[in-house]
DSSP file (Angstrom, degrees, kcal/mol; ACC not computed):
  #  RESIDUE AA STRUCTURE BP1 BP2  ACC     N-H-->O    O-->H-N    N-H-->O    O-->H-N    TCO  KAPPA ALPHA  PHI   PSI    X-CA   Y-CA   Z-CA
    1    1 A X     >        0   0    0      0, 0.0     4,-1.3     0, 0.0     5,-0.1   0.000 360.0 360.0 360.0 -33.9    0.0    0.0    0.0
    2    2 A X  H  >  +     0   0    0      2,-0.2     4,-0.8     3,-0.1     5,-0.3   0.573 360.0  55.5 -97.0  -7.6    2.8    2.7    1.1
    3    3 A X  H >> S+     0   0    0      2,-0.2     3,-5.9     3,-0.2     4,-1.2   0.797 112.1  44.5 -77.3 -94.3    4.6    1.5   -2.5
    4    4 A X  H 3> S+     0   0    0      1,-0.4     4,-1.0     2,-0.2    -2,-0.2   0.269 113.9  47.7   4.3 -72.6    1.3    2.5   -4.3
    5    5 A X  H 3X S+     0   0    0     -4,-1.3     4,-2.3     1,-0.3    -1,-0.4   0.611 115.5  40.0-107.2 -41.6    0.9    5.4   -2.6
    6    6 A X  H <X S+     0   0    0     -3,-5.9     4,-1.1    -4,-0.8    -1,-0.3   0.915 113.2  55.3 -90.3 -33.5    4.6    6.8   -3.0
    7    7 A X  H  X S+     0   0    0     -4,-1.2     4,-2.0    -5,-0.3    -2,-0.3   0.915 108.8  48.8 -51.1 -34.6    4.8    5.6   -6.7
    8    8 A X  H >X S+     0   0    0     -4,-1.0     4,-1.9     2,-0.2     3,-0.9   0.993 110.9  52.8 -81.6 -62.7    1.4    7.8   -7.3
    9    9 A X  H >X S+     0   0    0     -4,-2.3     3,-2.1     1,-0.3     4,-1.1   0.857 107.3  53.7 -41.5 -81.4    3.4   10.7   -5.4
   10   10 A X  H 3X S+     0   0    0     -4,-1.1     4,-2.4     1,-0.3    -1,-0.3   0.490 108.5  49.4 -12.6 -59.5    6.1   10.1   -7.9
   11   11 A X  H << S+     0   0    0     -4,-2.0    -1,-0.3    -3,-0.9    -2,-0.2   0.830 110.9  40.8 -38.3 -60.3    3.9   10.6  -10.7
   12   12 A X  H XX>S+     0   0    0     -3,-2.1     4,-1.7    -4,-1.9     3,-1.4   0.888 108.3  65.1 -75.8 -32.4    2.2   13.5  -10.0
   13   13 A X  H 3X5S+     0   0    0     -4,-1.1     4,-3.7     1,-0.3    -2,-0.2   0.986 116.2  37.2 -40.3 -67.6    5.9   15.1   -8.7
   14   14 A X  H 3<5S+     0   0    0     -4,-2.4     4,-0.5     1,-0.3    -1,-0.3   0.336 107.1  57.0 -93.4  18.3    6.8   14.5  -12.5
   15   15 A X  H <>5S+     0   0    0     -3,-1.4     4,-1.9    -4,-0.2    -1,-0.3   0.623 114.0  47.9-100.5 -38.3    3.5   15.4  -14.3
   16   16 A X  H  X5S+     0   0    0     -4,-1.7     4,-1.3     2,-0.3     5,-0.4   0.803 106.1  55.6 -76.3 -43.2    4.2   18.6  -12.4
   17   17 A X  H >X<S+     0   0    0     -4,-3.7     4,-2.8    -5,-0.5     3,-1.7   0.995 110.9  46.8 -36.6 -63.0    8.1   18.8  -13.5
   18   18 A X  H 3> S+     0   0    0     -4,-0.5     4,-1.5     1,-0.3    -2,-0.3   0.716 108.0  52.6 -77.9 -23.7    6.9   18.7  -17.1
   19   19 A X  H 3X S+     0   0    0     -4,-1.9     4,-1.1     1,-0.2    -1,-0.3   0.693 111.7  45.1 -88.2 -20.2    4.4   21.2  -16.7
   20   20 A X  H <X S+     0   0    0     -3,-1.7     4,-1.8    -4,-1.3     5,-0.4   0.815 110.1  58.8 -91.8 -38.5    7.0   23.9  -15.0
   21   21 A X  H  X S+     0   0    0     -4,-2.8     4,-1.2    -5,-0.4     5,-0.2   0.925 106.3  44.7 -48.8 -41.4    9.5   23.1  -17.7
   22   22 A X  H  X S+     0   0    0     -4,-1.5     4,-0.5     1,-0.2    -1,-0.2   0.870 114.0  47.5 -86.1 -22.9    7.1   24.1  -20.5
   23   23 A X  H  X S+     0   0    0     -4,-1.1     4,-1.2     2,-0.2     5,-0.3   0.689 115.2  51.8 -60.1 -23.5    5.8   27.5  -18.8
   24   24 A X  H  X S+     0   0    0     -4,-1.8     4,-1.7     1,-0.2    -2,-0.2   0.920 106.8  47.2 -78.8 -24.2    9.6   28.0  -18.3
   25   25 A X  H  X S+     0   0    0     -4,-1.2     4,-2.6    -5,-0.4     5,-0.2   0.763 116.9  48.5 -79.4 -28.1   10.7   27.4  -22.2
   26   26 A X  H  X>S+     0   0    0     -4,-0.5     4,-2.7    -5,-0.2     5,-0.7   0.855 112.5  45.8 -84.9 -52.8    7.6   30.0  -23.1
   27   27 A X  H  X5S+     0   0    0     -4,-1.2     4,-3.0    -5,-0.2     3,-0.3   0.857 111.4  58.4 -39.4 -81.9    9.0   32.4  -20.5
   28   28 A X  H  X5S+     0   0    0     -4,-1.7     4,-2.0     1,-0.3    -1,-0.2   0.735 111.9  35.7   7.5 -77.9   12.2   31.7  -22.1
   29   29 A X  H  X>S+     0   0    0     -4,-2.6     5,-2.3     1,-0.3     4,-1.1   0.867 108.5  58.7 -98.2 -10.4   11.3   32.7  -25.3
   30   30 A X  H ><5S+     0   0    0     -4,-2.7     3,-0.6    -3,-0.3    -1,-0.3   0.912 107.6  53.0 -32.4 -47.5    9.0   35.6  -24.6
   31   31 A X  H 3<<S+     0   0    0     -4,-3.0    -2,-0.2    -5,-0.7    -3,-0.2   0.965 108.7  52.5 -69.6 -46.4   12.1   37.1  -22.9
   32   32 A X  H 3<5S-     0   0    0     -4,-2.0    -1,-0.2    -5,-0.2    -2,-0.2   0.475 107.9-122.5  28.3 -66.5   14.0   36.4  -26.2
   33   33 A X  T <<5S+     0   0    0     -4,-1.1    -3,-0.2    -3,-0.6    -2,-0.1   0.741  78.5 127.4  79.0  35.8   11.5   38.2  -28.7
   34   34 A X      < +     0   0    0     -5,-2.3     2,-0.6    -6,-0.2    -4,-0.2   0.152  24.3 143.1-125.3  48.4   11.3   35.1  -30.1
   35   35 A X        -     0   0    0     -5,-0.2    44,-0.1    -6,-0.2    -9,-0.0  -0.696  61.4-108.0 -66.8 119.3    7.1   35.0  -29.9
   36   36 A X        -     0   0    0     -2,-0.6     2,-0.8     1,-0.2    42,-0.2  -0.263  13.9-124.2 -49.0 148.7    6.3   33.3  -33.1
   37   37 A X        +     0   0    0     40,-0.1     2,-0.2    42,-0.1    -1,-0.2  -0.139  59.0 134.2 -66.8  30.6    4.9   35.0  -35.8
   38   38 A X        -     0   0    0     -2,-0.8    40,-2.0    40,-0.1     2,-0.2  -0.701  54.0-123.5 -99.8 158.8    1.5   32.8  -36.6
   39   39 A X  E     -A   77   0A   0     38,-0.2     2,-0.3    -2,-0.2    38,-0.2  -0.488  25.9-158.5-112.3 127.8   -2.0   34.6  -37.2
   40   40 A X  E     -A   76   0A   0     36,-0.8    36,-2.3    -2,-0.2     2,-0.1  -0.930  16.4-121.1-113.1 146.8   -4.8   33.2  -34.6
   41   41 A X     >  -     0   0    0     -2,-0.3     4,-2.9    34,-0.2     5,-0.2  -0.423  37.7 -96.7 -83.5 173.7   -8.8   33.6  -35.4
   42   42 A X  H  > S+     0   0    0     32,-0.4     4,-1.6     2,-0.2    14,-0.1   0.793 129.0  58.6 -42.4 -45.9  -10.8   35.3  -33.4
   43   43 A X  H >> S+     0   0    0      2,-0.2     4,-2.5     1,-0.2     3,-0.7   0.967 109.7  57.6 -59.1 -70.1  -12.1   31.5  -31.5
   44   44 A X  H 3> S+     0   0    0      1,-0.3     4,-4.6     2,-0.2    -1,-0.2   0.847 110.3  39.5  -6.9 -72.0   -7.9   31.3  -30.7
   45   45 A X  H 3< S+     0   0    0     -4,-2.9     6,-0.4     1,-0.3    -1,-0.3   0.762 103.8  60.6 -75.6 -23.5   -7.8   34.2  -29.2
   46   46 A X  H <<>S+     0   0    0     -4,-1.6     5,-1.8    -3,-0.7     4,-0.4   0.972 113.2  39.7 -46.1 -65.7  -10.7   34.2  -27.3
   47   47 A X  H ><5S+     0   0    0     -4,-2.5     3,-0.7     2,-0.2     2,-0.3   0.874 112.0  53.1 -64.0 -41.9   -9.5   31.0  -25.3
   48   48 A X  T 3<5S+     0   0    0     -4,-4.6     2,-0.5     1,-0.2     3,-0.1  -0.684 117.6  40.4 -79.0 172.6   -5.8   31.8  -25.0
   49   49 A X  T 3 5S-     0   0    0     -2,-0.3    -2,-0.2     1,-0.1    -1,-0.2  -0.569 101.9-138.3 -75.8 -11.5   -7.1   35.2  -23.4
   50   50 A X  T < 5S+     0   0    0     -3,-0.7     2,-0.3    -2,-0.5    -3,-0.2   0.703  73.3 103.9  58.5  18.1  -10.4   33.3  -21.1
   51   51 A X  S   <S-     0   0    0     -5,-1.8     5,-0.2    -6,-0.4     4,-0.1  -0.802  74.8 -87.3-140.9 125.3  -12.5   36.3  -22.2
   52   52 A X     >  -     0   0    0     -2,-0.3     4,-0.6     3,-0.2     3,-0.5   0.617  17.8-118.5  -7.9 158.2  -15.2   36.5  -24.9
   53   53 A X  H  > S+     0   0    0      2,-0.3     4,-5.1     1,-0.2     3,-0.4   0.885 115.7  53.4 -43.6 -72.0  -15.7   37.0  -28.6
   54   54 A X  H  4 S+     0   0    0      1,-0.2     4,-0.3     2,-0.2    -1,-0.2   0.617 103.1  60.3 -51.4 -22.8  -17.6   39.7  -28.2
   55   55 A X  H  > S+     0   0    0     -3,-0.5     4,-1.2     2,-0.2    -2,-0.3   0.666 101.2  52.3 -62.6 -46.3  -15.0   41.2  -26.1
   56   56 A X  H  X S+     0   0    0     -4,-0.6     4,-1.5    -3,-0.4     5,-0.4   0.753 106.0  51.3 -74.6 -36.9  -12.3   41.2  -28.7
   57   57 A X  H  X S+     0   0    0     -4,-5.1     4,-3.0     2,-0.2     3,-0.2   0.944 106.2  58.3 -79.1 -18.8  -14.2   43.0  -31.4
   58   58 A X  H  > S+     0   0    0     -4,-0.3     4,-2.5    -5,-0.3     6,-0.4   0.938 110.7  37.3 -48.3 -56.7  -14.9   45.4  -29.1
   59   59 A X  H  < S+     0   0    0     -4,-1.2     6,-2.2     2,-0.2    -1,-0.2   0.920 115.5  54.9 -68.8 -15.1  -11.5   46.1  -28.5
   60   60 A X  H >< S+     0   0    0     -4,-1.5     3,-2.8    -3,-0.2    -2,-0.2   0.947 112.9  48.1 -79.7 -71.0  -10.6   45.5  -32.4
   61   61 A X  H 3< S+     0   0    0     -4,-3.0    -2,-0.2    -5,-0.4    -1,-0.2   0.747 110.1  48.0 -56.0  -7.3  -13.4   48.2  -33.1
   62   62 A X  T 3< S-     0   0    0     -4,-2.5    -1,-0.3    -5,-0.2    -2,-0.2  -0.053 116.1-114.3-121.4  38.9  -12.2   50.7  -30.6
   63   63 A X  S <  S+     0   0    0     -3,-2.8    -3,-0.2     1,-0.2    -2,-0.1   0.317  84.6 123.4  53.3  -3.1   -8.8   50.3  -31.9
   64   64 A X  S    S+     0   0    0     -6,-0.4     2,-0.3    -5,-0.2    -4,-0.2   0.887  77.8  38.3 -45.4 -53.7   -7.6   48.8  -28.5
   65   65 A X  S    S-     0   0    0     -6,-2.2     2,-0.5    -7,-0.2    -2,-0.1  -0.812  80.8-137.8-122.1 134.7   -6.4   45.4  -30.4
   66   66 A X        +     0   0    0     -2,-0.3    11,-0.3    11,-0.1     2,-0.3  -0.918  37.8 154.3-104.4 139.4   -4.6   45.5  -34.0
   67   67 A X        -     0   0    0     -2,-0.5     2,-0.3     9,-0.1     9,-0.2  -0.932  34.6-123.1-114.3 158.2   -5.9   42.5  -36.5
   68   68 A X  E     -B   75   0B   0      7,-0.8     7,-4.9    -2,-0.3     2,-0.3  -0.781  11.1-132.4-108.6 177.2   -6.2   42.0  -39.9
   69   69 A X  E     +B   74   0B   0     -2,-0.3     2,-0.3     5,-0.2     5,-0.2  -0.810  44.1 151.2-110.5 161.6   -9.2   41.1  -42.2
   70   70 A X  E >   -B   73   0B   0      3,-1.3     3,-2.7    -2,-0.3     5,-0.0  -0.757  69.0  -0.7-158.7 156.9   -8.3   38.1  -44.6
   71   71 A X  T 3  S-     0   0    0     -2,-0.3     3,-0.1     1,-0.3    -2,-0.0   0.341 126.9 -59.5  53.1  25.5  -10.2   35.8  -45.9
   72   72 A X  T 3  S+     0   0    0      1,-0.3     2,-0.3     0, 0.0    -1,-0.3   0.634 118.2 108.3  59.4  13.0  -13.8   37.2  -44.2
   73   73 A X  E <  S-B   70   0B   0     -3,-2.7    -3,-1.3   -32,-0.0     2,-0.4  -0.764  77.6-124.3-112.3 169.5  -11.9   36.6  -41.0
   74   74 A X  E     -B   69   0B   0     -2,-0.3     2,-0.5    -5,-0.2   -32,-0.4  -0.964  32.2-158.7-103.7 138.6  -10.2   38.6  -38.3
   75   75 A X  E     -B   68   0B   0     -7,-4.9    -7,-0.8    -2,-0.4     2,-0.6  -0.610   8.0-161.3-111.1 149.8   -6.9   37.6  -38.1
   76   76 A X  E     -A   40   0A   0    -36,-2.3   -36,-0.8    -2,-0.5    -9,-0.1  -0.728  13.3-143.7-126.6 111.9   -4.5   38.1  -35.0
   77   77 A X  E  >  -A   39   0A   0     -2,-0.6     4,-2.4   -11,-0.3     3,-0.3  -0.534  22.8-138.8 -67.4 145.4   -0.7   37.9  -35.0
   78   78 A X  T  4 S+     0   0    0    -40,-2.0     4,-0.3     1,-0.2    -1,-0.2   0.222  97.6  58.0 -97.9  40.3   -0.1   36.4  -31.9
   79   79 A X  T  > S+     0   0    0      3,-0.1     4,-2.4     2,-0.1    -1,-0.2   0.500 100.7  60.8-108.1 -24.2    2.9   38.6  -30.9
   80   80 A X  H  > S+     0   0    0     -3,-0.3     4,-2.2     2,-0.2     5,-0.4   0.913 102.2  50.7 -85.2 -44.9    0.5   41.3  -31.3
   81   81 A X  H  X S+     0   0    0     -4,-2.4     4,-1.7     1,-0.2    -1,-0.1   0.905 118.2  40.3 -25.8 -51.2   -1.8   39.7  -28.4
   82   82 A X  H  > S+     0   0    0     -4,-0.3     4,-1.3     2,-0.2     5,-0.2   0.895 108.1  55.8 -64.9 -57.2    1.3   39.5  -26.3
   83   83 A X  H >X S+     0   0    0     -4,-2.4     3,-3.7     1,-0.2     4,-1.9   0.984 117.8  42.2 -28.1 -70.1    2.6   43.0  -27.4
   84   84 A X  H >< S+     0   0    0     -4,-2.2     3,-1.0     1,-0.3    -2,-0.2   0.898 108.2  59.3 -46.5 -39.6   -1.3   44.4  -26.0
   85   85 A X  H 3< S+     0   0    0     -4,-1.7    -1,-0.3    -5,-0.4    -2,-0.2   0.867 108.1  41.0 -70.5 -23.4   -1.3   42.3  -22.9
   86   86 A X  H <<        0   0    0     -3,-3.7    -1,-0.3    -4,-1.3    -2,-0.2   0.582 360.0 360.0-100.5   1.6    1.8   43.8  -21.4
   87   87 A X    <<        0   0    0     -4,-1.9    -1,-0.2    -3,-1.0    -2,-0.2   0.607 360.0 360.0 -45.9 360.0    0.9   47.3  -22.4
């Protein structure tokens, strides 16, 4: 039972490793400048940012957020997300 029980510690100990390693590698390359350059839709951005749709075209229309239009979409570089969030 006390094997179980530390082998389950173990596990979660190193699900928890891997999870500070990859916030450290993004920190990493935020500090860098090396945010890739790829275009997120609106949906994207919504989720990496936890706040509504309707909430980003607001800020798009009131110039708050810069996108482009492509393709009947709004497009978002995501270095320009990043740029806005630490304004």
């Amino acid at each position: 039972m006390v094997l179980i029980l530390i082998k389950k510690i173990m596990e979660i100990i190193k699900m928890n490793e891997i999870a500070i390693i990859e916030k450290l590698d993004r920190i990493e390359k935020k500090i860098d400048g090396k945010i890739p350059n790829r275009y997120l839709d609106i949906q994207k951005v919504a989720e990496m940012l936890s706040i509504s749709v309707s909430s980003i075209r607001r800020r798009v229309r009131t110039g708050e957020l810069k996108c482009c239009r492509k393709l009947g979409k709004l497009l978002f570089k995501e270095a320009d997300i990043w740029k806005w969030l630490n304004d």
